[in-house]
C-alpha atoms as a printed R data frame, in Angstrom:
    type eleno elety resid chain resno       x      y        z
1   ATOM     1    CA   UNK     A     1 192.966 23.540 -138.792
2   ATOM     2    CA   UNK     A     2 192.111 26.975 -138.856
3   ATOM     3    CA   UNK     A     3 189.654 28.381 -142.113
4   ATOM     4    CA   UNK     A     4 187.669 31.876 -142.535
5   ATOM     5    CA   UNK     A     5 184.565 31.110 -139.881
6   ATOM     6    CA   UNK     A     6 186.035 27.976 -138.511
7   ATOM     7    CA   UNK     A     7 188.316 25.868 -136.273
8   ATOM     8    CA   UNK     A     8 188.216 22.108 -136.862
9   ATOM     9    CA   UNK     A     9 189.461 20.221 -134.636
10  ATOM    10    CA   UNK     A    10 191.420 16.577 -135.125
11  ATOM    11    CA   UNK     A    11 191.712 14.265 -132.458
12  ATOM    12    CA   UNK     A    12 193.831 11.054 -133.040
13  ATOM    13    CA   UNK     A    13 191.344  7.909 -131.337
14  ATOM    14    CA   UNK     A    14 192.177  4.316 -131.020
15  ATOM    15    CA   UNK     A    15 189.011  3.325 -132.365
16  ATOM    16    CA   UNK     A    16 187.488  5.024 -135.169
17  ATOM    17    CA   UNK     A    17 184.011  6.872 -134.864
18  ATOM    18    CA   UNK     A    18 180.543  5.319 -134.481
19  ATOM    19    CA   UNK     A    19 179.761  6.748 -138.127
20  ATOM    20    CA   UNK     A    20 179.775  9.633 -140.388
21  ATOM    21    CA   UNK     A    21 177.719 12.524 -140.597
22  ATOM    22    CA   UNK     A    22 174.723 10.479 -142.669
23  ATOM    23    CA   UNK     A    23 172.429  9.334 -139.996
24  ATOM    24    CA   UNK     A    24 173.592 11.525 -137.353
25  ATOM    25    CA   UNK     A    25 171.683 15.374 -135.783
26  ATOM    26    CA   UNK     A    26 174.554 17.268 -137.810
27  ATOM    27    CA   UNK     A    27 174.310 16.061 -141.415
28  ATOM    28    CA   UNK     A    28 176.823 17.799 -143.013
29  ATOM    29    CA   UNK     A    29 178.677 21.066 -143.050
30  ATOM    30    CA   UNK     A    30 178.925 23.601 -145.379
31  ATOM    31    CA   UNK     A    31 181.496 25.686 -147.268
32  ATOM    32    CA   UNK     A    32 181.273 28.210 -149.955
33  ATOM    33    CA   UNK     A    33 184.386 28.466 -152.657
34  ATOM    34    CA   UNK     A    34 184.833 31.233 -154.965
35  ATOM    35    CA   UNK     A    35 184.828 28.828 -157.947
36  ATOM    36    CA   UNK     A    36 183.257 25.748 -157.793
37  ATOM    37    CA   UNK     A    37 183.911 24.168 -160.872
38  ATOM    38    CA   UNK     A    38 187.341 25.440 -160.427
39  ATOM    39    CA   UNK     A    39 188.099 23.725 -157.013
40  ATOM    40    CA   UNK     A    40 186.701 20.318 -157.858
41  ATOM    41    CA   UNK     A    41 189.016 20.278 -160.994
42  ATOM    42    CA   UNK     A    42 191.650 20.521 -158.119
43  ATOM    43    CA   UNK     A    43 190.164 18.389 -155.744
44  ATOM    44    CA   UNK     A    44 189.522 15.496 -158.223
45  ATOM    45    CA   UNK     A    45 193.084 16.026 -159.879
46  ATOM    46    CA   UNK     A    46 194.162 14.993 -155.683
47  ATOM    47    CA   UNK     A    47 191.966 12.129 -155.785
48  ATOM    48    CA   UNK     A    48 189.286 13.538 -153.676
49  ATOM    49    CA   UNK     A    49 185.900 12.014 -154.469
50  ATOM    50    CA   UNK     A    50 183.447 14.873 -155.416
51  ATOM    51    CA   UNK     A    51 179.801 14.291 -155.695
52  ATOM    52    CA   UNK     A    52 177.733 16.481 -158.112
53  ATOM    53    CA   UNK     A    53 175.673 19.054 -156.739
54  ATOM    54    CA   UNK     A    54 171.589 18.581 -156.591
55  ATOM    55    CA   UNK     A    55 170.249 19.174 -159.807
56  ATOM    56    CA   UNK     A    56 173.566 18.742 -161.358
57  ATOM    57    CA   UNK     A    57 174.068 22.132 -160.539
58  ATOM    58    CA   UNK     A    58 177.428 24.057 -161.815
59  ATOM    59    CA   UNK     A    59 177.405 26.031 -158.828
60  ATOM    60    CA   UNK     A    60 177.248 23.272 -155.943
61  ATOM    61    CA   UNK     A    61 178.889 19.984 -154.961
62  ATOM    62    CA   UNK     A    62 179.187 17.488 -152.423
63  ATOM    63    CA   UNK     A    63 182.560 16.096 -150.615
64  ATOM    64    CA   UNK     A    64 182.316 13.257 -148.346
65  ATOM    65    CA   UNK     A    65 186.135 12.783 -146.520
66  ATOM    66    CA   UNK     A    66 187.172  8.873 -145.977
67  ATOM    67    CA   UNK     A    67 185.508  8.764 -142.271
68  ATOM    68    CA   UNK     A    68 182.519 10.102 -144.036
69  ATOM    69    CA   UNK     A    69 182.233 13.546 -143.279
70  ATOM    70    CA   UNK     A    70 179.743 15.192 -145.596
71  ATOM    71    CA   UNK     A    71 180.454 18.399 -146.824
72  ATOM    72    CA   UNK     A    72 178.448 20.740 -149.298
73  ATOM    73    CA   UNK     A    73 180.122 23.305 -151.261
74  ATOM    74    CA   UNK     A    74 178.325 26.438 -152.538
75  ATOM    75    CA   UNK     A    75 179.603 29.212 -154.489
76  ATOM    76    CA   UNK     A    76 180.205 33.082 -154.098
77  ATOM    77    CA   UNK     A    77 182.319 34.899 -156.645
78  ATOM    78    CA   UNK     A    78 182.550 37.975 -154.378
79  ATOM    79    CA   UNK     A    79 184.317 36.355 -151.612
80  ATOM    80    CA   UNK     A    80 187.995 37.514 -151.147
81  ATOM    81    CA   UNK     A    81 189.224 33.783 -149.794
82  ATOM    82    CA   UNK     A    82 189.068 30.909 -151.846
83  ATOM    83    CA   UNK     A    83 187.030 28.912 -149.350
84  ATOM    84    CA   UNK     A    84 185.182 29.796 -146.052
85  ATOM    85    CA   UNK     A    85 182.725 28.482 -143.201
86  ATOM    86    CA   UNK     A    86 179.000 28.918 -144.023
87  ATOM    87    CA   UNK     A    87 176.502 26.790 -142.005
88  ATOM    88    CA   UNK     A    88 176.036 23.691 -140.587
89  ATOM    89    CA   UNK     A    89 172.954 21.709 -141.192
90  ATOM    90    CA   UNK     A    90 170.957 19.479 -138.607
91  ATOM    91    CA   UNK     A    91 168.674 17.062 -139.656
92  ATOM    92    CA   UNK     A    92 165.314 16.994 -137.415
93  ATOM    93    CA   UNK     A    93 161.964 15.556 -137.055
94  ATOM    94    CA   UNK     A    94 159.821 18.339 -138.860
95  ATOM    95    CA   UNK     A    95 158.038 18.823 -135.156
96  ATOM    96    CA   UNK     A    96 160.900 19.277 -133.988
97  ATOM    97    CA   UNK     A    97 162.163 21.838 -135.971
98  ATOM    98    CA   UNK     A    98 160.254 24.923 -134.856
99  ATOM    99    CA   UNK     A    99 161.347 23.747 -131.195
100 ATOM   100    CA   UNK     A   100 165.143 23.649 -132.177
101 ATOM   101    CA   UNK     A   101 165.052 26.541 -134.252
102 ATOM   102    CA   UNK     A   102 163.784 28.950 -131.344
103 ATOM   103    CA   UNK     A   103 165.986 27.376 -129.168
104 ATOM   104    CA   UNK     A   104 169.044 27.826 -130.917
105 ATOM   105    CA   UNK     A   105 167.927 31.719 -131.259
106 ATOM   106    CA   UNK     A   106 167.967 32.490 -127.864
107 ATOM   107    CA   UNK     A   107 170.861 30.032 -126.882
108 ATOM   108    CA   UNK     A   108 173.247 31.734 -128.798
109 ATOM   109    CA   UNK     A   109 171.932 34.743 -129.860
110 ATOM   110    CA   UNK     A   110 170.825 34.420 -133.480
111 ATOM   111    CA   UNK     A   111 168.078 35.726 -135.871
112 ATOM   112    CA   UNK     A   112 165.322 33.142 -137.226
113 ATOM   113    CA   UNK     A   113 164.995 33.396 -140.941
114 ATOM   114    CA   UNK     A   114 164.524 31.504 -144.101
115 ATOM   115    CA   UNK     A   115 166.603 30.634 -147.089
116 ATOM   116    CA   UNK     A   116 165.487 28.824 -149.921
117 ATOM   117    CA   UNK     A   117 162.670 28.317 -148.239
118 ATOM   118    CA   UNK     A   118 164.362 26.255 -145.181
119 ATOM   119    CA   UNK     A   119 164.750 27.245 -141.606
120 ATOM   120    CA   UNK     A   120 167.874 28.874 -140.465
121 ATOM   121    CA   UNK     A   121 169.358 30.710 -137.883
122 ATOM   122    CA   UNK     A   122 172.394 33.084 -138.458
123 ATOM   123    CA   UNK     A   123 174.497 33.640 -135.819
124 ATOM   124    CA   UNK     A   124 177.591 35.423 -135.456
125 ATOM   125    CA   UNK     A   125 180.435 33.865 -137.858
126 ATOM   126    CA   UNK     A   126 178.098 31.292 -139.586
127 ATOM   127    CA   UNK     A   127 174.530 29.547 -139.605
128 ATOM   128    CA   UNK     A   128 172.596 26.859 -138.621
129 ATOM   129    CA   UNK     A   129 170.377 25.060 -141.245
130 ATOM   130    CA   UNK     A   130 167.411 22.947 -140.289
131 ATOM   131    CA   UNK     A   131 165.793 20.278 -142.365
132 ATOM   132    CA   UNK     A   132 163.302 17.875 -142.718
133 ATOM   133    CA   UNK     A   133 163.964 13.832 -141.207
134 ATOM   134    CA   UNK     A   134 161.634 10.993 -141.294
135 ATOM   135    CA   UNK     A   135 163.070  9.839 -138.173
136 ATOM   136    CA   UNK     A   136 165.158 10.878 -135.415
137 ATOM   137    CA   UNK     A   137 168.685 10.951 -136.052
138 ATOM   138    CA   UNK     A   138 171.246  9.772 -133.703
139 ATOM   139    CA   UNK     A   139 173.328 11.801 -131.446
140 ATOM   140    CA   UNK     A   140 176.480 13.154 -132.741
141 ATOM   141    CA   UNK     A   141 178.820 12.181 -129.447
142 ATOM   142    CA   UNK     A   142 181.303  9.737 -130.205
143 ATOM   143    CA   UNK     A   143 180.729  9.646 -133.946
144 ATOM   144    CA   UNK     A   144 183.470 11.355 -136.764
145 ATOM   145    CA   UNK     A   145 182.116 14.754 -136.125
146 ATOM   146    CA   UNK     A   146 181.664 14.352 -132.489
147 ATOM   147    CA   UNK     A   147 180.491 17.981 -131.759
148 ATOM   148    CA   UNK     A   148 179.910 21.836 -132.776
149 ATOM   149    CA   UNK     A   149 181.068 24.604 -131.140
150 ATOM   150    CA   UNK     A   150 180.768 28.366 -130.183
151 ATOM   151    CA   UNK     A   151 183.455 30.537 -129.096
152 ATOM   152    CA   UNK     A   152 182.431 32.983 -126.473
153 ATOM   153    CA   UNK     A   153 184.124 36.289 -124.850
154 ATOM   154    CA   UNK     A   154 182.666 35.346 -120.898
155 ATOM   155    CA   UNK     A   155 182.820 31.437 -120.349
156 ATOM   156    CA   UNK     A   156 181.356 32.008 -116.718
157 ATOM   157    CA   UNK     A   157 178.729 34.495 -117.749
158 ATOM   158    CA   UNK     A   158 177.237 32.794 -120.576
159 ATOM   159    CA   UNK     A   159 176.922 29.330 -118.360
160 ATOM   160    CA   UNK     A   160 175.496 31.034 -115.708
161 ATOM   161    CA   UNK     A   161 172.900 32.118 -118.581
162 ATOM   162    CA   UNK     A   162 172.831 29.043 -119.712
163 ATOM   163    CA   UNK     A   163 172.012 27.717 -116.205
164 ATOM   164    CA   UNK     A   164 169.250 30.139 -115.898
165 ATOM   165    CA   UNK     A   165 167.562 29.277 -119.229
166 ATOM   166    CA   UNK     A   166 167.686 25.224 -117.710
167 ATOM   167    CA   UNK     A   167 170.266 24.379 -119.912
168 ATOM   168    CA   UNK     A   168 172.388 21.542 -118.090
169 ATOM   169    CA   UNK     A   169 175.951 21.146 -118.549
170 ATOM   170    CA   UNK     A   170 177.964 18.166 -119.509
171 ATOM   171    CA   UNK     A   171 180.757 18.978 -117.827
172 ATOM   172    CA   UNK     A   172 181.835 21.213 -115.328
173 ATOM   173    CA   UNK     A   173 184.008 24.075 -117.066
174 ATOM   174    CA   UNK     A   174 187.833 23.290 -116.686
175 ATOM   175    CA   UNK     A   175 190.495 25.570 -118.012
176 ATOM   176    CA   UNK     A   176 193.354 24.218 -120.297
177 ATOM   177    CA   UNK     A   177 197.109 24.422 -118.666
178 ATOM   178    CA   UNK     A   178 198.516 24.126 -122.309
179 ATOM   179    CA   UNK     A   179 196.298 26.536 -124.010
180 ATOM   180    CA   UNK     A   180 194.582 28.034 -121.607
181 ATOM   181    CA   UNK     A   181 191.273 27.786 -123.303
182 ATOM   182    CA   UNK     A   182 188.404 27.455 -120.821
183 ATOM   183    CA   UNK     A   183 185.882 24.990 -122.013
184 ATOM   184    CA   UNK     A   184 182.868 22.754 -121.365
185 ATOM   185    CA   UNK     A   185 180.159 21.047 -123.011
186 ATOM   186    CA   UNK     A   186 175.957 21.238 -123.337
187 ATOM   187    CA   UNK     A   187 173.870 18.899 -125.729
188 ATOM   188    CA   UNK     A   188 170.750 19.942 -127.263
189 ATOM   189    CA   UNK     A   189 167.379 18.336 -126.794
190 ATOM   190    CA   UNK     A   190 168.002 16.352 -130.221
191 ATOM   191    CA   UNK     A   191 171.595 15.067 -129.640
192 ATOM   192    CA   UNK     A   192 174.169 18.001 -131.253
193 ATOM   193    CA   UNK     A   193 176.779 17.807 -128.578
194 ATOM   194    CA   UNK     A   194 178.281 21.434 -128.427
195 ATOM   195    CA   UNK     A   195 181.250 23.217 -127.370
196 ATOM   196    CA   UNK     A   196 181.342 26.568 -125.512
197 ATOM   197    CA   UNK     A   197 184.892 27.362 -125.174
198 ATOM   198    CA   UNK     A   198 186.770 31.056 -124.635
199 ATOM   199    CA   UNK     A   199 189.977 31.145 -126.148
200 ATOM   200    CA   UNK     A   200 193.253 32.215 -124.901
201 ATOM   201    CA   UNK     A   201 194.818 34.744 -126.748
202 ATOM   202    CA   UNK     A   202 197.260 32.621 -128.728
203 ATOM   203    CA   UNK     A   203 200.740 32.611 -128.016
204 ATOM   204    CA   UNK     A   204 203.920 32.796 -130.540
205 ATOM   205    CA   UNK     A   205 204.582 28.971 -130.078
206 ATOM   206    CA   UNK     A   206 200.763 28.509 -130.742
């Protein structure tokens, strides 16, 4: 499923995951929609189950899909597409923030910054949001939303920066005969399992 910012990927499993996004590194994702109120009209008139926002705020909303995927929904009445990618938040020990925050900076090249007074990092296409957990949270492998991703233009140069920096693979890189997509996977220090993939250009079939 392709949105503006975003691939999400589906994978049919015999078994279903270890558990939503609740309890897990990556708590939820976020979308912005050009009318909030507007879209959950439609989305309860489908039956989706739409959560009010904090503060019972017009402007915000939660979604939670049936394998309990958490999404937040923001607003932005200047965007030109009725819904697109904005950030995705992980949920950390607050010592561990400061940690994750730089590394996710140099790693893939973002800024460090603040928004409503939380820890983010904007990177190209989207943003990672950091916030406060009493506890660790468990690793994301094997649960609904098994990993993130990045999309990169090199696949061999930016592991062999990765491999310089000490950041271990999970996999050696293979390349996809269907697609061919060249991809692998790393896993930060607090358990976000994360795709680096470069894309094939896509094909007319595709």
């Amino acid at each position: 499923m392709m949105f503006p910012g975003i691939y999400i990927n589906l994978t049919l499993g015999n078994e279903k995951g270890d558990g939503g996004t609740q309890g897990s590194v990556v708590n939820h994702l976020g979308f912005t929609v050009d009318n909030v109120q507007s879209r959950v009209a439609q989305w309860k008139a489908a039956g989706v189950p739409v959560l009010p926002g904090n503060n019972n705020r017009q402007d915000h909303a939660f979604v939670e899909t049936p394998d309990g995927v958490r999404v937040e929904i923001f607003e932005d009445k200047t965007q030109s597409v009725p819904i697109r990618h904005a950030h995705v938040s992980l949920f950390l020990p607050e010592a561990e923030i400061p940690k994750a925050v730089a590394w996710y900076a140099k790693t893939f090249g973002g800024k460090a910054g603040t928004r409503d007074g939380q820890p983010v990092v904007d990177v190209p296409g989207g943003q990672i949001r950091f916030a406060k957990a009493d506890t660790a949270q468990a690793p994301t492998r094997h649960r609904v939303l098994d990993h993130i991703g990045f999309d990169v233009r090199d696949h061999a140069a930016f592991l062999k920066t990765l491999e310089a920096n000490g950041v271990k693979l999970d996999e050696p890189a293979r390349k996809s005969p269907a697609t061919g997509n060249i991809v692998t996977y790393i896993t930060d220090a607090w358990g976000t399992r994360i795709e680096i993939i470069e894309r094939a250009p896509l094909q007319p079939t595709q």
